[in-house]
Structure formats: structure tokens, C-alpha cells
C-alpha positions in Angstrom: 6.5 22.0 -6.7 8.3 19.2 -7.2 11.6 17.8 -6.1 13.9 15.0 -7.5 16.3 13.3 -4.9 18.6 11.0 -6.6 17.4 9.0 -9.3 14.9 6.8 -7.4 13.3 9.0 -5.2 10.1 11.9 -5.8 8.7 14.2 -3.7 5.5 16.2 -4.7 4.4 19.2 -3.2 0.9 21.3 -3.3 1.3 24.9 -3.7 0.4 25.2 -0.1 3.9 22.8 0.8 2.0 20.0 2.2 3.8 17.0 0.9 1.2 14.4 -1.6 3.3 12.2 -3.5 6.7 10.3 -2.5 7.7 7.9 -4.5 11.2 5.5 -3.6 10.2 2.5 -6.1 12.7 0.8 -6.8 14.7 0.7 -4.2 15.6 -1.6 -0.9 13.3 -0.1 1.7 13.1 -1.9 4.7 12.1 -0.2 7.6 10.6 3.4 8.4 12.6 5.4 11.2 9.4 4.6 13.7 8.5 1.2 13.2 9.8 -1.7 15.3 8.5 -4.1 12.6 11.5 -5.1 11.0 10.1 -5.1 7.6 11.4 -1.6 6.4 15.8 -0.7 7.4 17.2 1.1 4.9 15.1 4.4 4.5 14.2 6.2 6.7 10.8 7.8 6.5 9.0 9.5 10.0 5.2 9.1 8.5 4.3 11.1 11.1 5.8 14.0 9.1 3.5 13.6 6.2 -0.3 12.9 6.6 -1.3 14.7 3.9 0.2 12.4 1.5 -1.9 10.6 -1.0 0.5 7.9 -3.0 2.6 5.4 -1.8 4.5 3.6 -4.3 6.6 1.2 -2.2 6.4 -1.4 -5.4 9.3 -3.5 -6.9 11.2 -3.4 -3.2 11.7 -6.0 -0.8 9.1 -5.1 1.3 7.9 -8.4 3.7 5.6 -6.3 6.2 4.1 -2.9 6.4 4.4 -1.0 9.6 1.5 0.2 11.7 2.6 3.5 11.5 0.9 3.6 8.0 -2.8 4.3 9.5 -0.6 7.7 10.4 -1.4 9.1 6.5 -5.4 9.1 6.7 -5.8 10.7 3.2 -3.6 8.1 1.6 -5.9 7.3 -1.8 -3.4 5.2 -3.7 -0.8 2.2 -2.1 1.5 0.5 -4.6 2.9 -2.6 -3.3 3.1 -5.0 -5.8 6.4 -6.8 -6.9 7.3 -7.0 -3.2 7.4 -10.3 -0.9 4.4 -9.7 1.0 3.0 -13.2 2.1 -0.3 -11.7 4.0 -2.4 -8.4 3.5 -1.3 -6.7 7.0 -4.5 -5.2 9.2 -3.4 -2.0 9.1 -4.4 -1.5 5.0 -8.1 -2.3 7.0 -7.2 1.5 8.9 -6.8 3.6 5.8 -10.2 5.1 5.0 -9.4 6.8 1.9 -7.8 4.4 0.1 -9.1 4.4 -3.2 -6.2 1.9 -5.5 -4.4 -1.1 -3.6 -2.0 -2.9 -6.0 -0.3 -6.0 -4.4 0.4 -8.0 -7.8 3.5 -10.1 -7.8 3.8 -10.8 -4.3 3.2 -14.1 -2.3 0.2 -13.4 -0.5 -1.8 -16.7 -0.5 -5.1 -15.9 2.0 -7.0 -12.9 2.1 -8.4 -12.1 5.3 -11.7 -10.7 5.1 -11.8 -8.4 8.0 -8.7 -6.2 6.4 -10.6 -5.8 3.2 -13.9 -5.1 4.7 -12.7 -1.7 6.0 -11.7 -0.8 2.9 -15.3 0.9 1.6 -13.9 3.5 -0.6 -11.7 1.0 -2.7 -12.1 1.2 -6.5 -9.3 -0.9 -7.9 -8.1 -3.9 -6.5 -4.8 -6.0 -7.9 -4.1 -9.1 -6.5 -2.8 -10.7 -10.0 0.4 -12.6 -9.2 -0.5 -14.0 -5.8 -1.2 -17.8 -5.0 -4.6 -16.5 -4.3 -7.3 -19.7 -4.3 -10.2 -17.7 -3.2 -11.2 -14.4 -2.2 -13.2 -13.4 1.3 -17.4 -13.1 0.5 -16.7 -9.3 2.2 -14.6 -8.5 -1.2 -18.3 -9.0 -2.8 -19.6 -6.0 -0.3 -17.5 -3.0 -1.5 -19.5 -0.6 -3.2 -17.3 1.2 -5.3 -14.9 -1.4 -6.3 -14.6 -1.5 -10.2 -11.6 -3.6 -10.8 -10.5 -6.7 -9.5 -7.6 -9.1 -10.8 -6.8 -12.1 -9.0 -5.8 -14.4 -11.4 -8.9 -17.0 -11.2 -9.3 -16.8 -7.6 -12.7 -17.7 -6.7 -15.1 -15.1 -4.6 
């Protein structure tokens, strides 16, 4: 089932109802209804509500900071993020055991930090193109399953 809120917004639906895919790129998200952080205002979305959800594509928003409240979707496979203004890969993208795709291209993150990324074991594709990336952290080098990585000449 699927249904279509405005022209920017997507929500997906199994058969069963249990909500997999909502998509509000592009749009001016700012803050989700239970996050202090004041990185997402304008939307507001109780993650709480969905765990079951698999794709987040929160790119080509102003998105400075991701709240803590994301380790609330556990099956999440796929997290868009690039063409935001990320400066820093937050530790909660370390919490999210199924994640499969992270894209963060086009942002301004310029230091990787190595514990985040280690606690990403199931992560296939990585996109960091876009970033003022210098180098990458050795535990990058440790992911099994990662195929794909693009990070514009950063060295590992």
C-alpha cells in the first residue's frame, strides 16, 4: 500500500501495515517531535511509531545533526543523508545494526571517527564523495561486507 502526502512526502506500507519506507527528501526537516537536538524543527516525526521502517531518505535537507532517537528503527537497512550540512558522522549511525547503504555525499563532514563506523558490520555501500575527507579510520578496512566506497581520494 502506498500513500502519497503532498508532493514531497512517501509513505510505504507492507501488506501487513507496518510502515517500511518514508521518504520527505527534499524538504526543510529540522527536528523530530522527540529529539531535544535541535537539528530537526519543522517535521515532525515520533520514530518511536515506526521501527519497522527500513529507508530513510533525509537527503538534499538542511539536516546539521541526527537525533539519538534514530537507534529507535533497528531494521533500518538504508540512510540517505547526503546533500545535507552534516559536519561529523553522529555515534548514533554506530547503533543501527542493520544498516546496509549509508550515503552522506555532499555534506561537510571532514573526520571520520572510527568507533561510529566500526559498529557498522553489515554495511555494503559507503558514500562519503563530497566531503573534505583527508583520510579514512583503519576500522573502515575491517568491514566485511563493504563493497563500495567513494571518498573522493581520501586515504585509508
Amino acid at each position: 500500500m502506498r500513500t502519497a502526502i503532498g508532493s514531497a512526502m512517501r509513505i510505504d506500507r507492507k501488506g501487513d501495515g507496518c510502515l517500511q519506507h518514508f521518504d520527505v527528501q527534499p524538504n526543510v526537516i529540522l527536528q523530530t517531535s522527540s529529539s531535544s537536538s535541535p537539528a530537526f524543527k519543522a517535521v515532525h516525526v515520533p520514530l518511536h511509531l515506526i521501527p519497522w521502517i527500513l529507508l530513510v531518505p533525509f537527503h538534499s535537507n538542511s539536516i546539521t545533526e541526527l537525533p539519538d532517537e534514530l537507534e529507535q528503527l533497528p531494521y533500518l537497512r538504508t540512510l540517505r543523508l547526503k546533500y545535507n550540512q552534516l559536519r561529523r558522522l553522529p555515534p548514533v549511525v554506530g547503533r543501527l545494526p542493520q544498516l546496509m547503504v549509508l550515503e552522506l555525499a555532499g555534506n561537510q563532514i571532514t573526520r571520520l571517527e572510527g568507533s561510529v563506523v566500526a559498529g557498522l558490520s553489515l554495511l555494503k555501500e559507503l558514500d562519503l564523495s563530497g566531503n573534505g575527507l583527508a583520510e579514512l579510520p583503519a576500522s573502515i578496512g575491517t568491514l566485511p561486507k563493504l563493497e563500495v566506497r567513494a571518498a573522493d581520494g581520501a586515504v585509508l
